[in-house]
C-alpha positions in Angstrom: -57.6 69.1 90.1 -54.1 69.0 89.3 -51.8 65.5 90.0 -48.2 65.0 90.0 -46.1 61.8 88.8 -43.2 60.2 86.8 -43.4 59.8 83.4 -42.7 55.6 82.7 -42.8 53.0 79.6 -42.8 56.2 77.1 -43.0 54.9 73.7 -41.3 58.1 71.0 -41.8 56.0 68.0 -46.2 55.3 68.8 -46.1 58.8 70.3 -47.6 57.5 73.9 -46.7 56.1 77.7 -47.6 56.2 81.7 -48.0 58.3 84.3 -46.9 56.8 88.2 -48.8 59.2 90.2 -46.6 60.3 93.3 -49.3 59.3 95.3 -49.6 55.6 94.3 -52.5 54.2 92.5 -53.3 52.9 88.5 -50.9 54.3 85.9 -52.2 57.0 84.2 -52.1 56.5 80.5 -50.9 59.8 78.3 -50.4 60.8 74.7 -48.2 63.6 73.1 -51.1 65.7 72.5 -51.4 65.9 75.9 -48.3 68.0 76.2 -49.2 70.7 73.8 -46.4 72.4 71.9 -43.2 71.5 73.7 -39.7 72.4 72.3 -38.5 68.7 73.8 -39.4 65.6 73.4 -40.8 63.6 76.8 -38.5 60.9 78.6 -38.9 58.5 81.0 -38.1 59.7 84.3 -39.7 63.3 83.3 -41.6 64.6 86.5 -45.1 65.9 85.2 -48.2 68.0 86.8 -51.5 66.7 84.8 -55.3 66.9 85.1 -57.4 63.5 84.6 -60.2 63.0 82.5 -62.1 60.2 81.2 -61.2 58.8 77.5 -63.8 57.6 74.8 -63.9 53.9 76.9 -64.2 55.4 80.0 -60.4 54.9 80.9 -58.5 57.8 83.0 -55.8 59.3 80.8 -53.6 62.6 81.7 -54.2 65.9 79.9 -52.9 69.2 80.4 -49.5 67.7 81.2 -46.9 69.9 82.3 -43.1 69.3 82.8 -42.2 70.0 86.1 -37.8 68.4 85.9 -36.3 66.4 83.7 -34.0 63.4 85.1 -31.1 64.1 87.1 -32.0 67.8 86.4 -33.1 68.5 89.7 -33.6 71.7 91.2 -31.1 73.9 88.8 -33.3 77.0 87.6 -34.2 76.5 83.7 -31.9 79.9 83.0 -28.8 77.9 83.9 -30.1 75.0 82.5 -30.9 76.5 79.0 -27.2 76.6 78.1 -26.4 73.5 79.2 -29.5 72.0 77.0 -28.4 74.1 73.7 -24.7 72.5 73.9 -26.0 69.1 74.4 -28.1 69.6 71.4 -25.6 71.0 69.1 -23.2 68.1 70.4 -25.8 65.6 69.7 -26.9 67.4 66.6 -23.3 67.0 65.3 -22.3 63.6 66.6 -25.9 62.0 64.8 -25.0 63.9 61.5 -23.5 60.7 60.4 -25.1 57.8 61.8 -23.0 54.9 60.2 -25.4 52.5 57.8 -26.1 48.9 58.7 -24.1 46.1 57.0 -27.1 45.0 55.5 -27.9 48.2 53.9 -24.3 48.3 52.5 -25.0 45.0 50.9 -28.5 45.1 49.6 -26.7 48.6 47.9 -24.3 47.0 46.7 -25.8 43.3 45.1 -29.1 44.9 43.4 -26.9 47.5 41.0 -24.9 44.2 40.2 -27.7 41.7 39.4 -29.5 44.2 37.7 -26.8 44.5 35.1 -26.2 41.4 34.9 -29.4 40.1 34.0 -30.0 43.5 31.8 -26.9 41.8 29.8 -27.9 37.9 29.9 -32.0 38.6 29.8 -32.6 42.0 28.4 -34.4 43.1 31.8 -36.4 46.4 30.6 -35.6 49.8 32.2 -38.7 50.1 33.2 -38.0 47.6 35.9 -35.4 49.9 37.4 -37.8 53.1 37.1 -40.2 51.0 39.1 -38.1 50.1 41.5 -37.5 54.2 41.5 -40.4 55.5 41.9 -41.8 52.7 44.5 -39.2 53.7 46.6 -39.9 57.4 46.7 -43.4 56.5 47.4 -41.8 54.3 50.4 -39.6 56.9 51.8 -42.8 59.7 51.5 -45.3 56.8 53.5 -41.9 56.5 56.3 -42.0 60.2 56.4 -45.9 60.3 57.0 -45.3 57.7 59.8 -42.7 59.2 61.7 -44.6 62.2 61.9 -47.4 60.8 63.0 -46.1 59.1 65.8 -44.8 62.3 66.9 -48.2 63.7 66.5 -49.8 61.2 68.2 -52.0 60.7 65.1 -53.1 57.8 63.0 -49.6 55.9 62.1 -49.3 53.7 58.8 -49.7 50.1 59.2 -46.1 48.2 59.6 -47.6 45.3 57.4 -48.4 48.4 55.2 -44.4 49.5 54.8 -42.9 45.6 54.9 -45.4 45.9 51.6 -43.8 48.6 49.7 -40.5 47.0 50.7 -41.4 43.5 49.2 -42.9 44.8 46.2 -39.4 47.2 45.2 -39.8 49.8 47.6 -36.9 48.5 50.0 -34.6 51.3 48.5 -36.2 53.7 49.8 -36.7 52.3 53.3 -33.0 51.6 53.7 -32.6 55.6 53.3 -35.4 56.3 55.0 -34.4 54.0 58.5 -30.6 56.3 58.2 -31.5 59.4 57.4 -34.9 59.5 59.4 -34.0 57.5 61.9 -37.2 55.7 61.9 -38.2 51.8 62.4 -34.7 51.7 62.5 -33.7 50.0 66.5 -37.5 47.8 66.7 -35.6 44.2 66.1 -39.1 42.5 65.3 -39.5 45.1 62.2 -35.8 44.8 60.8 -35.8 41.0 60.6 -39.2 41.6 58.5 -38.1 43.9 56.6 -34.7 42.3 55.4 -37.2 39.1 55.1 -38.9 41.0 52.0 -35.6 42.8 50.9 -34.2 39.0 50.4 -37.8 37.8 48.8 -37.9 40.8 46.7 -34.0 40.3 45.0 -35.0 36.3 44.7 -38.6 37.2 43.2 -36.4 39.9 40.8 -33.8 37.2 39.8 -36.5 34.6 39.2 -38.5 36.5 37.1 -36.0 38.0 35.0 -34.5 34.1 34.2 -38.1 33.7 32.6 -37.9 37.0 30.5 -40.9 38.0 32.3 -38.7 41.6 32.7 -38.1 42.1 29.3 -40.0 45.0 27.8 -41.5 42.8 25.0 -43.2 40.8 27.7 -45.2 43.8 28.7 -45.6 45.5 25.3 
């Protein structure tokens, strides 16, 4: 039996939100897998047809969704509407092509290449230290790529404490580039004020431990 509703509380980044059924009654919890293969992403506001079934718990969620409008679409037939959607996303395609980087990013850009020559010159900080801080970050900007996708699968995501991790421990590089260029954890407040947090640990952990020579290639070697 097929239902009708309003899509509400749709989360893009965890891949997941409500259904209001049109006829009143509990919210009807749905994933993105429940879509199928769709060329769009959903929004709030969408107007959906669905089935219900029972999940692992034996909670009703929506599968088999179906679009039926998108807001303020209303009754326009999708031929007209087609052209209307491939402007808007050429138009937003070119206006997000360059997203302008946070002041902070600019900063944390600008103050690493600078203390890392300067304490290459006063301590003799190893250039190993800078290929670590390399190759963490790629590993960082890979793990934000994995996550991003999985929240648009509606798979398993990586851990946030798992990222703020890589970011503490060098990989902040790499998730500066990867917030801009993949847009991802880049508007969730609560995530950016942690994630600074370790940027700011990880330069003062850096500086501190280059002052004891701990850096230097001989204390390794």
């Amino acid at each position: 039996m097929r239902f009708q509703g309003t899509l509400t509380n749709w989360n893009d980044d965890r891949g997941f939100g409500f259904i209001k059924p049109d006829g009143g009654g509990q919210d009807i919890f749905v994933n993105i897998k429940a879509f199928g293969r769709v060329s769009e992403r959903p929004t709030d506001g969408t107007k959906l047809s669905f089935e219900v079934e029972l999940g692992a718990e034996g909670k009703k969620r929506a599968t088999r969704v179906e679009f039926l409008s998108r807001p303020q679409l209303g009754k326009t037939s999708v031929r007209s509407e087609e052209p209307r959607r491939q402007s808007s996303r050429a138009a937003a395609s070119v206006g997000s092509s360059s997203p302008k980087w946070p002041v902070l990013a600019l900063v944390s850009f600008a103050i690493f290449p600078a203390l890392y020559a300067w304490a290459t010159v006063k301590w003799g900080v190893s250039l190993y230290v800078l290929l670590a801080y390399f190759l963490v970050s790629v590993w960082t900007y890979l793990m934000y790529m994995q996550d991003k996708a999985a929240a648009r699968a509606g798979q398993w995501r990586v851990s946030e404490g798992g990222l703020l991790m890589l970011s503490a421990i060098g990989g902040w590089p790499g998730a500066n580039l990867a917030q801009h260029y993949l847009r991802h954890k880049s508007k969730k407040m609560s995530f950016r004020f942690a994630h600074w947090t370790m940027v700011f640990l990880n330069l003062a952990a850096f500086y501190l431990f280059a002052s004891h020579g701990h850096l230097r290639a001989e204390a390794w070697f």
